[in-house]
N, C-alpha and C positions, 0 to 999 in steps of 0.2 A: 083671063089668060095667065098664064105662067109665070109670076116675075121670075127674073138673074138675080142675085145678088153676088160680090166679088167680095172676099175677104182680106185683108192682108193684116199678116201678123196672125193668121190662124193656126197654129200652133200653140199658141201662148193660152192662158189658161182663161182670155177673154172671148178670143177667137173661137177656141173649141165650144165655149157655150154657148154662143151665137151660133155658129155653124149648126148645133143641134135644135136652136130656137127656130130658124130659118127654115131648117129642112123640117120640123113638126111641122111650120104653116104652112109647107109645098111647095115653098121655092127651092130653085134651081141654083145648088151654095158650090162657088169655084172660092176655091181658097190659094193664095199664094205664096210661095216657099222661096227662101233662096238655095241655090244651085250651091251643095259643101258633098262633102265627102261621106260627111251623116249627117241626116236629117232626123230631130226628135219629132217624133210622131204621135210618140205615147197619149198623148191628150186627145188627138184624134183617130188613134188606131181603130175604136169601137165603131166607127161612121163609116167603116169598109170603102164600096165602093160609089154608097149614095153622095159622096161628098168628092167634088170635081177639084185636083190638083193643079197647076201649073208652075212655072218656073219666072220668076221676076224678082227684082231687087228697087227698092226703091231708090237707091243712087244710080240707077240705069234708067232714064224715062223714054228709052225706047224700045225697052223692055215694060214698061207699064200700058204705054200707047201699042203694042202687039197683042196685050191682054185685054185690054176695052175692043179694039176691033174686033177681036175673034171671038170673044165671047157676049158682048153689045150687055152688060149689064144694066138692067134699070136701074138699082142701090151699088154704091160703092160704100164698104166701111174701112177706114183706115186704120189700123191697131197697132201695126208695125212699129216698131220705136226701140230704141237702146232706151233703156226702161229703169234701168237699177241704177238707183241716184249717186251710193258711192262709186260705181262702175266710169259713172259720169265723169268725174273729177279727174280720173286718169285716162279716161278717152274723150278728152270734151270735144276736139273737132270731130271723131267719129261722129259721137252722139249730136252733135249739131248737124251735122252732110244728111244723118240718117229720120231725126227726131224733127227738126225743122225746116233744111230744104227738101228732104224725102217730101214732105205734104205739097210744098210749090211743085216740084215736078211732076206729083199726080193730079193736084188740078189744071197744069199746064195741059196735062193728055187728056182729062177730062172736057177740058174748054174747045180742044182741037177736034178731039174723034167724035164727042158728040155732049154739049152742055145741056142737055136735059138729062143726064144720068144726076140723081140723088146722090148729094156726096156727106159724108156723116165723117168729121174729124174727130179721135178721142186724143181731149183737152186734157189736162189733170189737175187737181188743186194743189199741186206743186208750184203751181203759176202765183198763186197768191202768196206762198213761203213767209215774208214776213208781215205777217197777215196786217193790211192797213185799222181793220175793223172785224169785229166781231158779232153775228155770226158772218160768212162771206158767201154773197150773193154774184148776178152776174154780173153787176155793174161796181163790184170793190174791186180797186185798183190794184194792178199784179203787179208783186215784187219778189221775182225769185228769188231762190236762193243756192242755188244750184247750175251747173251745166244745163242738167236734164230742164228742171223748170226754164230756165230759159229761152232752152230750143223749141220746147211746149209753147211757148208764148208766142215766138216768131211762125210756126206753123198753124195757132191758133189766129194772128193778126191777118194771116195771107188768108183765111178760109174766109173770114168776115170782109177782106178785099173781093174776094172773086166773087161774093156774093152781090157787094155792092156798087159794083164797080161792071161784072158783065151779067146780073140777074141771077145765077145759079142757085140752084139749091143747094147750097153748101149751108151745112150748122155742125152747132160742138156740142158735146157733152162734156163738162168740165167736172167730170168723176173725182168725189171724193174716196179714201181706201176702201176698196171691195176684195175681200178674200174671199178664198175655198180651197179644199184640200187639191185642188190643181195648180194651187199657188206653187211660183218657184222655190224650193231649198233656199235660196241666197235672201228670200223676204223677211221680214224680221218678224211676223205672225208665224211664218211654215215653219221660218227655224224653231221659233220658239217651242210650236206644237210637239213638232219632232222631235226636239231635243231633250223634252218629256218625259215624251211616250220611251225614248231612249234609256232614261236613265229609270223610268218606274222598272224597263225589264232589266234593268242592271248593268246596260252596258255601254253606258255614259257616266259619269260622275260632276259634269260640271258644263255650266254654258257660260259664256264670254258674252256680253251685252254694253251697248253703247248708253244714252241717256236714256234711264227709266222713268223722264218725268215730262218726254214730250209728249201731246197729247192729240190724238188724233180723233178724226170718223169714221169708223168702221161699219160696212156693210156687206151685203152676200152676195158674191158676182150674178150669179147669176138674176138675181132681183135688176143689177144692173146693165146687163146686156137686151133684159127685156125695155128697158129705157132707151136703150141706143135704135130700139127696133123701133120705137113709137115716135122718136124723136124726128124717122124720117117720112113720121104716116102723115105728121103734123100735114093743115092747109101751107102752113106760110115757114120758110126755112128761118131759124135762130139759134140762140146760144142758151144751154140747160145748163142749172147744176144740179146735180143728183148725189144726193149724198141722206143719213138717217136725223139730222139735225140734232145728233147727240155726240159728245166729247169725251173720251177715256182715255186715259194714259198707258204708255208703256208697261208701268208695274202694275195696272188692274188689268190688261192683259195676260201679262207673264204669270201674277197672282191666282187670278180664276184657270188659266191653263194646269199648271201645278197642283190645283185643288183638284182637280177633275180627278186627277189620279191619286189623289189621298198624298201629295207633298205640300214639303212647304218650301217654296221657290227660294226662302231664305239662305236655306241648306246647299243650295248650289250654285246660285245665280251669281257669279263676280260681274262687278263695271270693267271693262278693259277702254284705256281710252283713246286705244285703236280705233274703237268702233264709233266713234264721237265724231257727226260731217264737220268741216272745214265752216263751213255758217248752218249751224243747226236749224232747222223748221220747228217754232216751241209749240204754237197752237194753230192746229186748222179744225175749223167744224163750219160745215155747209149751210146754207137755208135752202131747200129744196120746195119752196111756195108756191116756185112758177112753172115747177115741173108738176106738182100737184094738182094747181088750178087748170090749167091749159091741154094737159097729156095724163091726165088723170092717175099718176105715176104712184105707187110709194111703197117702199122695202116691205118685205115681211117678213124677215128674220131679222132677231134683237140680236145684241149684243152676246148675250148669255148664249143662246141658242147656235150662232156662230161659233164662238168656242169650243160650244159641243160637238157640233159637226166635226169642227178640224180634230181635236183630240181625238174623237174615234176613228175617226179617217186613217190618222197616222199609229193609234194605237194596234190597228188591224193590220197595218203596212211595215211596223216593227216586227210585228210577231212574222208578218212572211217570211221578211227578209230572215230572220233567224232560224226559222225552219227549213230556208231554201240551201243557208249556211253549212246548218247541221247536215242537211239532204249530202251538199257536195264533200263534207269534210271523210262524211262515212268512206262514200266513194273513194275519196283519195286513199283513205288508209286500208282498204278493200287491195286496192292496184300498189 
């Protein structure tokens, strides 16, 4: 039979590749949107009309318990979140209402309308922030360091509640960084690419950067939304980390970005200390063992290979925009 599965937060550049993973396997994928004035689509325009919309907001959970009734989902994945960590600091209660109790009031309507729906939380390794240990697994203790991480934590604490406490199938993936050229402009990999590709065709000069000596895990979204998929095939519901079990910094990303295109990031790159969080995150890097042995999980795209993706990605996406420039400029001076 058919599974549902329900998305939220399907717009974002996680959502859309699930959305596509789901609908390859032949589920029935309702994705959820909030009700604005514009709605960015871009990331799922290509899914037409095999891909089911509706209208809900996670600070409305009578608006989430309308969407499990009508549409009776077997899989729910939550992805919804105020997401961008400086964003955080100047909206923390949003990002709290939205990143933290948004998950309590969807396992509330899951527990009501019907708790045998599959509930899949995405955790983030921002919870671990000031990483107690190294590498970090699921059982190293979380210390944000941020808004966002700590609304992560409180939504991550309520799923492993409702699991334990009324049976559900609630589990997390507590995703280390996963890019792709569907990443937001505001991430500091997209900008980075873009900001590149910008200046190899001349028409940037310079990028603004925070600490280039923090050092992260980098992997390929889409490697990890196939994890969010298996995570809920598992027998028994739990808590994953999914990440590539390897560490690179800000300036060996910026470095290899720059090279791609025949620069030297030397040349352009200023520190602004604008860009520097309020309590930095210095090291996060994942162990991904349990996600390997149990769900037979593990990334296929390295490091190197990611950068390449994104640089071509944006370096094709440069050149659009510049010919689309050119296209309208003519026109104006035509008229």
């Amino acid at each position: 039979m058919r599974k549902t599965a329900f998305i939220t937060g399907v717009t974002g550049q996680d959502g859309s590749y699930l959305a596509e993973l789901l609908l390859a396997k032949g589920y029935r994928v309702v994705g959820m949107i909030r009700r604005t004035s514009t709605v960015p689509t871009e990331r799922i325009y290509h899914l037409g009309e095999t891909l089911e919309i509706v209208s809900g907001d996670l600070l409305d959970e009578k608006s989430l318990r309308h969407i499990l009734e009508t549409c009776q989902p077997d899989e729910v994945y939550n992805l919804a979140a105020q997401s961008f960590v400086p964003e955080s600091w100047t909206q923390a209660v949003l990002t709290g209402e939205i990143t933290g109790l948004g998950v309590t009031r969807m396992l509330n309507a899951i527990h009501d309308v019907n708790p045998h729906i599959r509930f899949y939380q995405a955790s983030t390794s921002e919870m671990f922030g000031k990483a107690q240990e190294v590498p970090q697994n699921e059982r190293t203790p979380l210390y944000p360091r941020s808004p966002y991480g700590a609304a992560k934590v409180y939504g991550h604490w309520m799923t492993i509640n409702f699991r334990e406490s009324y049976g559900m199938f609630a589990a997390t993936g507590i995703l280390f960084n996963h890019e792709s050229p569907r990443r937001g402009m505001e991430f500091l990999t997209r900008k980075v690419t873009y900001a590149a590709a910008r200046i190899a065709a001349g028409l940037q000069t310079e990028l603004r950067l925070g600490n280039m000596d923090a050092q992260r895990d980098w992997g390929y979204a889409p490697d990890y939304v196939e994890g969010m998929w298996r995570i809920l095939q598992a027998d028994e519901p739990s808590d994953y980390v999914l990440a590539t079990g390897e560490t690179h910094s800000v300036r060996e990303w910026v470095e290899k970005s720059f090279r791609a295109l025949g620069l030297d990031y030397k040349d352009y790159v200023v520190t602004d200390p604008r860009f520097v969080r309020p309590a930095e995150v210095d090291l996060l890097v994942g162990d991904p063992c349990k996600a390997h042995n149990l769900l037979d999980w593990k990334p296929t795209v390295t490091f190197d290979q990611l950068i390449a993706i994104m640089v071509e990605a944006d370096k094709a996406l440069v050149a659009e925009q510049e010919a689309t420039r050119q296209v309208i400029a003519k026109l104006r001076s035509i008229h």
